[in-house]
C-alpha positions as CSV (number, residue, x, y, z in Angstrom):
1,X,-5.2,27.4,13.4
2,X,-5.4,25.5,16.7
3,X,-2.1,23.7,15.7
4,X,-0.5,26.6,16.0
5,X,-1.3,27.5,19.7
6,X,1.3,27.5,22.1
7,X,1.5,29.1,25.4
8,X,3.2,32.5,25.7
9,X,3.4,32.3,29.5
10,X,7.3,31.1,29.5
11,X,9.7,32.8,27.8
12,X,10.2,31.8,24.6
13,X,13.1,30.5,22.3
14,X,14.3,31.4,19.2
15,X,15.7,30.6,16.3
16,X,19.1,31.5,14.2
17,X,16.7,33.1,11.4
18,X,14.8,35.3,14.3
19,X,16.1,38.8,13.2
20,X,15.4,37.8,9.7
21,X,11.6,37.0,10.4
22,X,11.1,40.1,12.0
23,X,13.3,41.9,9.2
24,X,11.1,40.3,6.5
25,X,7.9,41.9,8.7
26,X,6.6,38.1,10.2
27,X,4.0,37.8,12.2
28,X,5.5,35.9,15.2
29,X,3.5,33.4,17.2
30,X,4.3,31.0,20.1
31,X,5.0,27.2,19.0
32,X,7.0,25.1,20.9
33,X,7.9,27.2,23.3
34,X,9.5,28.9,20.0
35,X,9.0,31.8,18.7
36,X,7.9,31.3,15.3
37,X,6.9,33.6,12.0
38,X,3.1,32.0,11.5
39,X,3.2,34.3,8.2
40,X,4.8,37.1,6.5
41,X,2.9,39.9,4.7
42,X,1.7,38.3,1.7
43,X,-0.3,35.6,4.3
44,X,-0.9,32.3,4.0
45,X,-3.1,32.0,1.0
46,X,-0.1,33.3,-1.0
47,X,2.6,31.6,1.0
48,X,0.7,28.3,0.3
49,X,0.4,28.6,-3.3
50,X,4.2,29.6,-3.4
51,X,4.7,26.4,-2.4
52,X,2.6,24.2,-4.7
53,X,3.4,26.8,-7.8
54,X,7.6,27.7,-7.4
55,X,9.5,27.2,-3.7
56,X,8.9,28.2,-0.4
57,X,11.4,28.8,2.2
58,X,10.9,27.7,6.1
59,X,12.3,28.0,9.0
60,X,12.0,24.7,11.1
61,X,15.4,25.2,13.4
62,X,13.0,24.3,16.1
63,X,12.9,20.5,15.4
64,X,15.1,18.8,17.0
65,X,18.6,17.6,15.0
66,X,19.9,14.1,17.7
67,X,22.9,11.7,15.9
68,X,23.2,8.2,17.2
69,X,27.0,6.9,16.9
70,X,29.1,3.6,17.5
71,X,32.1,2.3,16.8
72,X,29.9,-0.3,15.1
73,X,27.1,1.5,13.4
74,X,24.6,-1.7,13.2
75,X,25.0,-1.7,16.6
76,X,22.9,1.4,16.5
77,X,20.5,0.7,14.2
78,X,19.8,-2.4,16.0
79,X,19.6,0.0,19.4
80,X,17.1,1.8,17.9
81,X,15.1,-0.9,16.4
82,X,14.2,-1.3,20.0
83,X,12.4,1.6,20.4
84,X,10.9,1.8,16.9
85,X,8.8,-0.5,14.7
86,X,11.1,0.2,11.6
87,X,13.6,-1.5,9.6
88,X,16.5,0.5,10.8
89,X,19.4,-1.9,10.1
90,X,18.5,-2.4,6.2
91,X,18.8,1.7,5.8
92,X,21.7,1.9,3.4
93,X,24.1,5.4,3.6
94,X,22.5,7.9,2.6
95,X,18.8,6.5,3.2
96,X,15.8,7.9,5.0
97,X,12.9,6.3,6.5
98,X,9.7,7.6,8.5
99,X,9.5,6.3,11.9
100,X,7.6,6.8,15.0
101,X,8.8,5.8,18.7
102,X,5.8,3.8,20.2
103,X,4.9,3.0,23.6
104,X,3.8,-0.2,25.8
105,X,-0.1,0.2,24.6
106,X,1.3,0.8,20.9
107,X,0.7,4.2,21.5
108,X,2.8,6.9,19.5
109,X,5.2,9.1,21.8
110,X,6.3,11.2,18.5
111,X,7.1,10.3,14.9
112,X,10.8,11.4,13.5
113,X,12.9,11.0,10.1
114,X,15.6,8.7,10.4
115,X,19.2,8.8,7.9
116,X,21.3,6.7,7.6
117,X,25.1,8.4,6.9
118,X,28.7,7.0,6.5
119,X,29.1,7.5,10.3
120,X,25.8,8.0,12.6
121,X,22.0,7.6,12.3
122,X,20.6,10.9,12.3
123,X,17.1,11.5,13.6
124,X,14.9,14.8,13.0
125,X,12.1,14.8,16.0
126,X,9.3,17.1,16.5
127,X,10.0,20.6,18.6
128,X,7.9,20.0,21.7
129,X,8.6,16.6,22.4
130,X,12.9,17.0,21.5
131,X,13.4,16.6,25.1
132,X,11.1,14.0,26.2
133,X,12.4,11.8,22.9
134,X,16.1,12.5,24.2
135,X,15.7,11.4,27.5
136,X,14.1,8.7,26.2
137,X,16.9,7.2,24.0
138,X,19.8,8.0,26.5
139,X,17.6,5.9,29.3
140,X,17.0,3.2,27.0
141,X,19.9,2.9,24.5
142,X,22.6,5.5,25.8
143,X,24.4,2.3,27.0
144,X,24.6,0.4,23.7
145,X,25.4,3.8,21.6
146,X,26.2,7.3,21.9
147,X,22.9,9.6,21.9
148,X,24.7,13.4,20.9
149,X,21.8,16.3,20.6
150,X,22.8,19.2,18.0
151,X,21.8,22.3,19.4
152,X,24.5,23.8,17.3
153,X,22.7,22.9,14.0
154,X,19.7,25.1,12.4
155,X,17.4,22.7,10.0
156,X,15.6,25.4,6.8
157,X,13.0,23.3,4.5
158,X,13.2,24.4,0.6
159,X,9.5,23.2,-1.0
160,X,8.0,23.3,-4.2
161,X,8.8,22.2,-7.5
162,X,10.6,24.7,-8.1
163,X,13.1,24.3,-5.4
164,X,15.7,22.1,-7.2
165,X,16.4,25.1,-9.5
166,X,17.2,27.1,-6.9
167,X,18.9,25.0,-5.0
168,X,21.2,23.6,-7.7
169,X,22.3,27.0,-8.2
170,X,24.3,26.4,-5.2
171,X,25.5,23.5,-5.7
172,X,24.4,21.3,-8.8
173,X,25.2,18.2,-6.9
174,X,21.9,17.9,-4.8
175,X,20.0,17.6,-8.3
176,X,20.9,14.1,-8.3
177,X,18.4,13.7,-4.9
178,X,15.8,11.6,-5.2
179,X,13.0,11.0,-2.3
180,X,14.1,10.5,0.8
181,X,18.0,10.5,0.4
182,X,20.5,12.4,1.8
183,X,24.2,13.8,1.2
184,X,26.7,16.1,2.6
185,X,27.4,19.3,0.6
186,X,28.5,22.7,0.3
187,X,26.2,25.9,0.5
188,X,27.5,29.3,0.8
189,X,30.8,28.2,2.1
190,X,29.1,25.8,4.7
191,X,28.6,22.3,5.2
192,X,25.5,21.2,5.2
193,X,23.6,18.0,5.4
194,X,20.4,17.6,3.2
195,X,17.7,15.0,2.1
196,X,15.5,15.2,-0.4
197,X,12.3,15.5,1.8
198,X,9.3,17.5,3.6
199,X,6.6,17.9,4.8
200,X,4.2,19.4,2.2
201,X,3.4,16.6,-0.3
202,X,6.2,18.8,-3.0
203,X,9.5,18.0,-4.1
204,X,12.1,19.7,-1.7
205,X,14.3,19.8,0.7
206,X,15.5,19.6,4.2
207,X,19.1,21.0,5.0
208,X,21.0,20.8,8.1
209,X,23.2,23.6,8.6
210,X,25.4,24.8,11.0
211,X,23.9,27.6,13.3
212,X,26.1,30.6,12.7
213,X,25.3,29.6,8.6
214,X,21.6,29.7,9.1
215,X,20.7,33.0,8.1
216,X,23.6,33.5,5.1
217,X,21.9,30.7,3.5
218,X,18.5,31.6,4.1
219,X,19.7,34.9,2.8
220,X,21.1,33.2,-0.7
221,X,18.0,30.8,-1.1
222,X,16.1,34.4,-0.5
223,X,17.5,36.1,-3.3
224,X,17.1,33.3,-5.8
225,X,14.1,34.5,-8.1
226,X,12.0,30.9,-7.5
227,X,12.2,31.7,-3.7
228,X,10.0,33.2,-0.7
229,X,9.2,32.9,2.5
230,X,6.8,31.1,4.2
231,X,5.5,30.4,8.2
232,X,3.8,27.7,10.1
233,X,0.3,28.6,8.9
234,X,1.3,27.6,5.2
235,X,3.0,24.8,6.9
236,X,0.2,23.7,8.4
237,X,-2.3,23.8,5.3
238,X,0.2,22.7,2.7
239,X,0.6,19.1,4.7
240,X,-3.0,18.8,5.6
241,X,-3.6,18.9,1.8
242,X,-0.9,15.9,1.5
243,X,-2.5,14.1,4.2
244,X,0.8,14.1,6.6
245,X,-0.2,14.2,10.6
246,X,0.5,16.4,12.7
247,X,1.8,15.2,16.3
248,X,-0.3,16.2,18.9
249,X,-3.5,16.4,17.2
250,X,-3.4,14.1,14.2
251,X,-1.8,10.9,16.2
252,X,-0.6,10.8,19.9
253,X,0.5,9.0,22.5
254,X,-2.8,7.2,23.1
255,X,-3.2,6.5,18.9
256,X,-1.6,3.3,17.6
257,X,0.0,3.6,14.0
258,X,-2.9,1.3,12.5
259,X,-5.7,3.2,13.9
260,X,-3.6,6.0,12.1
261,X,-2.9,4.5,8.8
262,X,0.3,4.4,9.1
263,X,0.9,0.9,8.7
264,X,2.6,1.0,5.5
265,X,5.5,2.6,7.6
266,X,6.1,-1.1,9.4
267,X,8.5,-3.2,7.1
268,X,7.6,-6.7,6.8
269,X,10.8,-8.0,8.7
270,X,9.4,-6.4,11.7
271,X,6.2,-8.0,12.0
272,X,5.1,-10.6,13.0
273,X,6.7,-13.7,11.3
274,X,9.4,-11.5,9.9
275,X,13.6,-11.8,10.7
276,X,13.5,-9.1,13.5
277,X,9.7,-9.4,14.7
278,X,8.6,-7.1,17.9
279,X,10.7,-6.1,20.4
280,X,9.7,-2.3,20.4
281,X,7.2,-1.1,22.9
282,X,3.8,-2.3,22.4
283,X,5.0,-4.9,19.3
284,X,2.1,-7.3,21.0
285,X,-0.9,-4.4,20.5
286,X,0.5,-3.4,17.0
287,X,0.9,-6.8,15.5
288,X,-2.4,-8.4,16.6
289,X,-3.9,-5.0,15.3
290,X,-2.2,-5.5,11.7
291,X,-3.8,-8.6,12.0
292,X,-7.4,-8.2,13.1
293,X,-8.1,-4.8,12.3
294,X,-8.8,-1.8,14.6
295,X,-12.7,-0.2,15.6
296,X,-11.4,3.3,14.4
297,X,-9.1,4.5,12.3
298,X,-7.7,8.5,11.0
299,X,-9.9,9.3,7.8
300,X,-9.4,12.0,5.2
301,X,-12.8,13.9,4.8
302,X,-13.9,16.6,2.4
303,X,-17.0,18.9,3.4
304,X,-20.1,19.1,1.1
305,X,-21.0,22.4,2.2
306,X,-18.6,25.7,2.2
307,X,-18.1,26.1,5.8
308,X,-14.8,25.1,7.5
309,X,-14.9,22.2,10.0
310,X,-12.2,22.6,12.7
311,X,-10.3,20.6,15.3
312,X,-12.5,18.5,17.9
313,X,-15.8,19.1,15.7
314,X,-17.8,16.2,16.8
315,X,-18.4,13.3,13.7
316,X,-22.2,11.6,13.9
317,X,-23.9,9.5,11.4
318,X,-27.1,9.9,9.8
319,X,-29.2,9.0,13.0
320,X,-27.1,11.4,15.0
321,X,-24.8,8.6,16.9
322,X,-21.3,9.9,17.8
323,X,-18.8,7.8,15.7
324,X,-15.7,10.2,16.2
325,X,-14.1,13.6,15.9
326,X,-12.2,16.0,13.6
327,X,-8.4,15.8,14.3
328,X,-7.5,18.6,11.8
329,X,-9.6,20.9,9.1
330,X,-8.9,24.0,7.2
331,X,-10.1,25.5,3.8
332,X,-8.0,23.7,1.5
333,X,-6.6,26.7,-0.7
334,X,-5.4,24.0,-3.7
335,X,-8.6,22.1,-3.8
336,X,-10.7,25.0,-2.9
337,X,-12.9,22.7,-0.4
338,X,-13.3,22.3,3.3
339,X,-11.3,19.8,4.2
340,X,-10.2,18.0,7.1
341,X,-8.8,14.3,8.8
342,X,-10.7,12.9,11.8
343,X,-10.7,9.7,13.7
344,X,-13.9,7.7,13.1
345,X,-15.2,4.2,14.1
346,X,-14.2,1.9,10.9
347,X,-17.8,0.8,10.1
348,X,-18.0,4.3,8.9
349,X,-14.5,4.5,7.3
350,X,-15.3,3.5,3.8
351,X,-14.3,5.9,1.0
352,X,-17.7,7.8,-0.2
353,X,-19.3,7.1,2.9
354,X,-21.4,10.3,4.3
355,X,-20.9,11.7,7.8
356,X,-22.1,14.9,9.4
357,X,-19.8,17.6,11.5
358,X,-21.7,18.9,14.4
359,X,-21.0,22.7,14.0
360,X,-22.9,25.2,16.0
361,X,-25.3,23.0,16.1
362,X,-26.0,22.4,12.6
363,X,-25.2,19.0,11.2
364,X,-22.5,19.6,8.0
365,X,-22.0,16.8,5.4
366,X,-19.1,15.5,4.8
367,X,-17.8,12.8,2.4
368,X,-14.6,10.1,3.1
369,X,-12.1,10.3,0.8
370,X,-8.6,8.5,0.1
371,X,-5.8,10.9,1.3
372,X,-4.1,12.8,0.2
373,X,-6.1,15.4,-1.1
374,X,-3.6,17.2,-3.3
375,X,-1.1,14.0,-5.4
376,X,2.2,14.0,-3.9
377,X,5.3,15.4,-6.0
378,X,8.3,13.9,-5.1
379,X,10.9,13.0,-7.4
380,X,11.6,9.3,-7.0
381,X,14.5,7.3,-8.3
């Protein structure tokens, strides 16, 4: 659970949904400098498999909600194209795309969802670097469009296969949805902005909704019989099953998006040789990377023994030489195995390849595997 420390030394934000959490009896954690319902009093076990067997309900009001506008939208995409590695400017309304704000050593300074709509780009960034990430786009693109945070916005994520039922109770419109599209529509009397999207490897959903909304919607999608809560902790299991990083532990600001796998998230017309080649920070590092291959690279591992292998566990090979470290690990409650994603030198990166976790001591086999671990479920067009 080490994603889920935060430090409860300042005092800590909330949330719109904050009565509610304690209403439904959370247990409340620091994240963020949020805080935040890490479970309710089913736990995670149950909240997780909520997820992956109907639709699971969480709070995530503490990511940040930023719109980008000009009186010549393109003008913006092509703004932000300076800052990311992404095809922004071919996103058509109503699009989404994964991206990730890089640095000058290719680094990764966060990674955020980006929509395209009829009149703004809007970006979804991760709670403890919201700040950071909006000084950075006012300093570097404030003068070419207008960078508006939405503090008056709460975000709730609808999971599970079972969300679309519940949700089209509400409105039948958002059944026509598919993976990572977005549309305006009407919830309980509010308007809200959703995209078919998440962050657990199931169908669902992501809705934008005005603060003073938040909890009268939460409330409805509550009482629908498919529905119930659920807190980081499932959160944090349910996308380390699906193989999704997690900022801050997974990638950083010294990982480049090869050595992280995500290369499939670079569109060919911004590499090199492509119509808008480079120009983001560190565009030399990434492109001779994609090109020549990196010396380590994130891994997806599955332990061989029943004991779970946590953050910073130490990776060696068979003669006992360091070759990297665990970057996140948990029980896996849907695949019933210790499972976990680490950073390892690439000699050692091949799928079946054997590596041993340094645990008290005791060396702990573990196998490579292709990620994810659980098949994702989204609902494509």
């Amino acid at each position: 659970m080490s994603a889920l420390a935060g430090s409860p030394a300042a005092p800590l934000f909330t949330t719109p949904l904050h009565a509610l959490h304690r209403e439904l009896g959370a247990k409340m954690v620091p994240f963020a400098g949020y805080d935040m319902p890490v479970n309710y009093p089913s736990g995670i076990l149950a909240e997780h498999r909520q997820c992956r067997d109907a639709a699971a309900l969480f709070d995530v009001s503490h990511m940040g909600q930023i719109r980008l506008v000009a009186d010549d939208l393109q003008q913006a995409a092509l703004a932000l194209e300076t800052l990311v590695p992404m095809d922004v400017l071919g996103l058509g309304v109503g699009k989404q795309r994964y991206a990730f704000f890089t640095n000058a050593g290719g680094g990764l300074l966060d990674d955020l969802m980006v929509t395209r709509r009829e009149n703004d780009l809007l970006l979804i960034v991760n709670a403890a670097c919201k700040d950071t990430d909006l000084h950075h786009l006012q300093a570097h693109i404030g003068h070419r469009c207008t960078v508006q945070p939405l503090p008056e916005r709460a975000l709730l994520a609808l999971q599970g296969p079972k969300a679309v039922t519940a949700l089209a109770r509400l409105n039948p419109g958002v059944s026509a949805l598919t993976f990572m599209t977005g549309g305006a529509f009407t919830l309980v009397g509010s308007d809200c902005y959703l995209t078919r999207s998440g962050y657990t490897g199931e169908d669902g959903f992501e809705i934008s909704v005005p603060a003073t909304h938040a909890e009268a919607l939460a409330r409805e999608l509550l009482a629908q019989p498919e529905v119930a809560p659920a807190g980081l902790g499932a959160r944090d299991t349910l996308r380390l099953e699906a193989g999704l990083c997690l900022y801050g532990h997974d990638i950083h600001t010294a990982t480049t998006p090869i050595e992280a796998g995500l290369s499939w998230a670079i569109q060919k017309v911004r590499r090199a040789g492509g119509a808008r080649a480079g120009g983001y920070p560190g565009a030399t590092v990434i492109d001779a990377q994609l090109a020549g291959g990196v010396s380590e690279r994130r891994v997806g591992l599955i332990g061989l023994e029943r004991v779970p292998v946590r953050e910073g566990t130490e990776l060696v090979d068979s003669q006992g030489h360091r070759i990297g470290r665990v970057t996140s690990g948990t029980l896996g409650p849907t695949v019933n195995q210790p499972i976990a994603m680490a950073c390892i030198a690439s000699n050692h990166a091949t799928v079946s390849h054997e590596v041993f976790a340094m645990v008290r001591g005791k060396r702990l086999p573990m196998r490579v595997v292709a990620l994810p671990f659980t098949p994702h479920r989204y609902v494509r067009a």
